[in-house]
C-alpha positions as a printed Julia matrix, in Angstrom:
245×3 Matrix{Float64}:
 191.68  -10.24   -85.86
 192.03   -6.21   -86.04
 192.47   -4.25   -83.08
 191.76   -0.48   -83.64
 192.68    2.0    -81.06
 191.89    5.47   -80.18
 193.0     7.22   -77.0
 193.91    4.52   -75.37
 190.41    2.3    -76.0
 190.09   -0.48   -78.05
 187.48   -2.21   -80.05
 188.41   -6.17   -81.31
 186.87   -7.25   -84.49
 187.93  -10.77   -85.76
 186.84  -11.49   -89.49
 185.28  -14.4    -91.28
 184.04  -15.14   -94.98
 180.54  -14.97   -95.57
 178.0   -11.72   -94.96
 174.29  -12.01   -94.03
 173.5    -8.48   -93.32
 174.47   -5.38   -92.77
 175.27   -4.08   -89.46
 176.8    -0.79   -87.81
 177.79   -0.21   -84.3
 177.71    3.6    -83.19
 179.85    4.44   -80.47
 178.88    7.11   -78.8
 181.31    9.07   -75.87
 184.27    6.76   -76.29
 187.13    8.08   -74.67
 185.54   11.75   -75.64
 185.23   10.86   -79.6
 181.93    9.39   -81.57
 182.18    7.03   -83.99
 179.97    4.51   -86.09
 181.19    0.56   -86.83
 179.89   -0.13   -89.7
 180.26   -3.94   -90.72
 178.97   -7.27   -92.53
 177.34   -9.3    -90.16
 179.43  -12.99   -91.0
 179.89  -16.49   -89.61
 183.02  -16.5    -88.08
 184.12  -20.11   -88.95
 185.27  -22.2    -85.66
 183.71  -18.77   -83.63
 181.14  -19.59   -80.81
 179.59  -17.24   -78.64
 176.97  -17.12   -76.26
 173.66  -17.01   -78.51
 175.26  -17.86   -81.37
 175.75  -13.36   -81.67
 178.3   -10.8    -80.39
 181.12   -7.9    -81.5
 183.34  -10.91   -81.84
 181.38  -12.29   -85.01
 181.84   -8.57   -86.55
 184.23   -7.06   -88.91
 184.63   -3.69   -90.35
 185.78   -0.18   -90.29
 185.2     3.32   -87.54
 184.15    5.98   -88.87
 184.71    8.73   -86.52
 182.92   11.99   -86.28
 183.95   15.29   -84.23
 181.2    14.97   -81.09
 177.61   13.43   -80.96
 175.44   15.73   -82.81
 177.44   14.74   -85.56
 177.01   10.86   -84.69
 173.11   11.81   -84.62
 173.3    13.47   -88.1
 174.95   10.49   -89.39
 172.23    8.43   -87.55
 169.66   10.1    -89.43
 171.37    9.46   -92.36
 171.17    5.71   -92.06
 166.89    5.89   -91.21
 166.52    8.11   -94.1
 168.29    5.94   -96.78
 167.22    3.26   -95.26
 163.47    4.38   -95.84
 163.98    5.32   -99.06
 165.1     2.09   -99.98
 162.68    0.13   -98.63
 159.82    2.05  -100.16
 161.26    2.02  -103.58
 161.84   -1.85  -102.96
 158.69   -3.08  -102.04
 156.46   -0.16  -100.61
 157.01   -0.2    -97.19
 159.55    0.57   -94.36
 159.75   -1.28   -90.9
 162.09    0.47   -88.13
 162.97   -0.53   -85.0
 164.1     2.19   -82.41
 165.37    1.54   -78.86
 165.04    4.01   -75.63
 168.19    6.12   -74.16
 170.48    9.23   -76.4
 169.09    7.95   -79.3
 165.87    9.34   -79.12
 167.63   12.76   -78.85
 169.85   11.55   -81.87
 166.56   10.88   -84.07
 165.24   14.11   -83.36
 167.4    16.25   -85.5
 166.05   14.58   -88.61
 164.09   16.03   -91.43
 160.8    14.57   -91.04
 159.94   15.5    -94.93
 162.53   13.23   -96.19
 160.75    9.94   -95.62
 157.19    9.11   -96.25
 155.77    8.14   -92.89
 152.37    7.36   -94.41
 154.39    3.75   -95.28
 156.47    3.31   -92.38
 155.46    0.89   -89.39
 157.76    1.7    -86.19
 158.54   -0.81   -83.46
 160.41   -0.94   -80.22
 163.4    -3.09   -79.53
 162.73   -2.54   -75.87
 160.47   -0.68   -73.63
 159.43   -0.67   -69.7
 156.6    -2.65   -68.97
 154.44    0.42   -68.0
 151.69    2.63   -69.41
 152.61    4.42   -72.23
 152.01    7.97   -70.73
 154.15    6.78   -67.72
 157.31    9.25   -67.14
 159.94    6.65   -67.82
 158.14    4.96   -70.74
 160.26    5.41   -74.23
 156.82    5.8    -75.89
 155.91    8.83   -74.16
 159.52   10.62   -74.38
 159.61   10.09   -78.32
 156.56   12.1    -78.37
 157.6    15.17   -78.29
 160.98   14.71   -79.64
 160.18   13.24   -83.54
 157.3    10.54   -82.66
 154.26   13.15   -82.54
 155.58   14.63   -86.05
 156.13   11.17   -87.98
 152.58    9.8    -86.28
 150.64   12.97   -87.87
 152.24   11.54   -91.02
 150.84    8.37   -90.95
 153.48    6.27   -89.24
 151.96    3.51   -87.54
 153.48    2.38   -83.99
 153.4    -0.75   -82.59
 152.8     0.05   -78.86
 152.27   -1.76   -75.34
 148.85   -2.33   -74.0
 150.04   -0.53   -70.81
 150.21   -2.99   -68.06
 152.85   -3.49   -65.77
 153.4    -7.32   -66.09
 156.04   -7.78   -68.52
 154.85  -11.69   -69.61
 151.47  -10.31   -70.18
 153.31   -7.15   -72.48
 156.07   -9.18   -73.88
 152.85  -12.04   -75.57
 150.88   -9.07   -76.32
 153.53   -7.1    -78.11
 154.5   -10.52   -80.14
 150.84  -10.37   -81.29
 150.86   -6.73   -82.36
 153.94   -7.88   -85.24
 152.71  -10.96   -85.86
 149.54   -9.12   -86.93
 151.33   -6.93   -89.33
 150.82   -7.94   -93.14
 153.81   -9.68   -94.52
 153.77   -6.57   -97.12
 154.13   -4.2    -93.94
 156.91   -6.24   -92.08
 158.42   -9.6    -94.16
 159.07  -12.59   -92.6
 162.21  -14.5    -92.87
 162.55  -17.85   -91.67
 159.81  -17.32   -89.27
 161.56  -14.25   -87.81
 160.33  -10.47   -88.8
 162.71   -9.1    -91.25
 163.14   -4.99   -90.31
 164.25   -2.81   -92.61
 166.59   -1.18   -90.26
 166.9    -1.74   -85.84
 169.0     0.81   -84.18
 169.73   -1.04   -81.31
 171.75    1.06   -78.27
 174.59   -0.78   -76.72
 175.45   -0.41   -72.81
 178.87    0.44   -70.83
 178.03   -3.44   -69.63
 177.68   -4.66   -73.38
 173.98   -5.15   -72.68
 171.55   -4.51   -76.21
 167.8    -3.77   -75.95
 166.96   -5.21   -72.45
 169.1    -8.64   -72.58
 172.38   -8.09   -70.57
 175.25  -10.05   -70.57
 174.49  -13.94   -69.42
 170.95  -13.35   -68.74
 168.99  -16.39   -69.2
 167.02  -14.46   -72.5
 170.02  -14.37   -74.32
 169.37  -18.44   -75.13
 166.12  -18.25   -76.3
 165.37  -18.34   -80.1
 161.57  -19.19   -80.17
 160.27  -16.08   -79.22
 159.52  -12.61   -80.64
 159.42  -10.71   -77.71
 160.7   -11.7    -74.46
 159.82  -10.08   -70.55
 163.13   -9.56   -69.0
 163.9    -9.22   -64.92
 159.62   -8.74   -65.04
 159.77   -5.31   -66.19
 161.23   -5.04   -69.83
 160.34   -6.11   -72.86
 162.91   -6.78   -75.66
 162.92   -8.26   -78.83
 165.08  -11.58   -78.6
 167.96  -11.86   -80.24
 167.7   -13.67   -83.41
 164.94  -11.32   -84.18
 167.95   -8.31   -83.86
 170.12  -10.66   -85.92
 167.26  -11.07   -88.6
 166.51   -7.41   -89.14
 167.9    -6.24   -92.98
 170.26   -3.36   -91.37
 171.35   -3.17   -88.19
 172.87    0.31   -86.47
């Protein structure tokens, strides 16, 4: 185990053998600093947590920057190399974004540096709502990068706009699943992302699953409805994605 410390906070990280993936936590606000985990996602041997995921199956380093802006540079940083890497690989780049500060984060990026015409964007979680609703993450992305990397050519995977998250949760599984395997791979039955910035809350909730909700357990699905007005992708989809921030 490592414990690292900053102004009186703590994060635990206990270490195994083997990496999968790569992974990065970004901390943002902690204790007044802003940092990024970045780490291996491993198999902590004799480790069991609830969904077979968590921090405590992490290990790795903080990197801390002076405020948030400088977090959201960084941020950027990851998409963009991210993209580049992908394309270069095998001609395409699949993203995940959640809702919340990192929508501001993404907006600071320079939209020329990644050709949008090959990147298919997904949510990791969104309201079950129409997607001009004031609280929908679709509609506040807009004007903030989403309008910019759509004229591009980025294609979004988006909800059909009703309010019953079962109905938006099967429809939303349908919209990946009818993705090309050149546009988003699939792994072991599970869409591989390129990269999934996933946000993490005070309450250690990710996406729309919070701590010992019932949709933390299930593995067969894509996309789950959560508390019947969320979406979110389930968890070993998260897990499966090539880079996780």
């Amino acid at each position: 185990q490592k414990r690292i410390n900053h102004r009186g906070r703590s994060l635990l990280c206990r270490s195994g053998d083997r990496m999968t993936h790569t992974i990065g936590l970004l901390l943002c606000s902690l204790a007044g600093a802003s940092a990024f985990l970045t780490a291996p996602v491993i198999q902590a041997p004799g480790l069991k947590t609830r969904g077979g995921l968590g921090l405590s199956s992490l290990r790795g380093v903080v990197q801390v920057e002076k405020d948030v802006d400088a977090v959201g540079v960084a941020l950027c940083g990851y998409v963009q190399a991210a993209a580049k890497q992908a394309i270069a690989e095998r001609g395409h780049f699949a993203l995940a974004i959640p809702g919340g500060s990192i929508l501001k984060m993404l907006s600071v990026m320079d939209h020329s540096t990644v050709d949008w015409s090959k990147t298919v964007m997904a949510y990791v979680n969104h309201r079950a709502v129409p997607n001009d609703d004031d609280t929908a993450t679709h509609k506040k992305a807009g004007p903030l990068f989403l309008n910019e990397w759509q004229s591009k050519g980025c294609k979004v995977v988006t909800l059909s706009g009703t309010t019953d998250a079962s109905v938006e949760a099967l429809k939303y599984q349908e919209g990946l699943k009818s993705l090309s395997a050149e546009v988003l791979p699939i792994v072991n039955g599970l869409p591989c992302f390129d990269l999934m910035l996933i946000g993490v809350g005070l309450d250690g909730h990710i996406g729309s699953l919070y701590p010992d909700c019932p949709e933390v357990e299930k593995k067969g699905e894509w996309v789950l409805p959560v508390k019947a007005k969320s979406i979110s992708l389930s968890l070993p989809v998260m897990q499966a994605a090539k880079k996780i921030v």
